[in-house]
N, C-alpha and C positions, 0 to 999 in steps of 0.2 A: 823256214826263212831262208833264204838267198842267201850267198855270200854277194860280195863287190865283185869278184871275180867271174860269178855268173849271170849278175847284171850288167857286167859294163863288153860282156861276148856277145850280149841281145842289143848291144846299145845302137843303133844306129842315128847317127846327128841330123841327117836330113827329115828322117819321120819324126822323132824325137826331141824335136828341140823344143820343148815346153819343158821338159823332163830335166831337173838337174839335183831336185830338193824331194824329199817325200811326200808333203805336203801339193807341191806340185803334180805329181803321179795321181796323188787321191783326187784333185781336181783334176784330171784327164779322166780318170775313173767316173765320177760324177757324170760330167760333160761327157760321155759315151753310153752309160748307164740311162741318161735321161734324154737320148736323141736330139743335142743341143749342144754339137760340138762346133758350130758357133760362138759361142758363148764361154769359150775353154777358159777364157782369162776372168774372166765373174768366178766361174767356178774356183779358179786356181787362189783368186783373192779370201773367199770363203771357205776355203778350208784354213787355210793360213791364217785367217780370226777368229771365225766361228770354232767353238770347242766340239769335237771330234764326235763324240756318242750326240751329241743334236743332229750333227749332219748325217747319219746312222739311223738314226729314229726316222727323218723324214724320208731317205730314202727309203727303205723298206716299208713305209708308208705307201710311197709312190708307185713303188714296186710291182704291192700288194694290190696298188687298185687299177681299171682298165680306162685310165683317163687318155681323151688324146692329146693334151697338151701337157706332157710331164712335168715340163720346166715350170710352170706355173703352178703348177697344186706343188710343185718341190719348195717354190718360192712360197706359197700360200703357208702349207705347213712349218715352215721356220719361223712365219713372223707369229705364227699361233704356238709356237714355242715358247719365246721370248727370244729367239737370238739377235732381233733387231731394238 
């Protein structure tokens, strides 16, 4: 794990400004992960309600398969989750 020390030397405000919470970071993650960084602020909302090992599950789902629209089978697979 990081210290604060080591993150805030990487920090820069102009590329980073979504970046201030962890939860936020995991939704930048997300939103990069599934080539829909469009969409940074969806993501950043659902980390920040959806509980943590669902949004886990579907990504590595996603991951796993060679779909061309990520964001959508990401979305597809939540609601066959239950997270909605």
């Amino acid at each position: 794990m990081q210290s604060v020390k080591d993150i805030l030397k990487k920090f820069d405000p102009l590329k980073d400004r979504y970046v201030s919470r962890e939860f936020q970071a995991f939704g930048v993650h997300l939103a990069q992960k599934l080539q829909d960084e469009r969409r940074k602020s969806l993501y950043i909302k659902l980390a920040k309600t959806v509980p943590r090992p669902i949004l886990e599950v579907a990504l590595r789902y996603v991951i796993d398969s060679n779909a061309r629209n990520k964001a959508a089978l990401f979305m597809w697979k939540l609601k066959q989750l239950g997270a909605f």
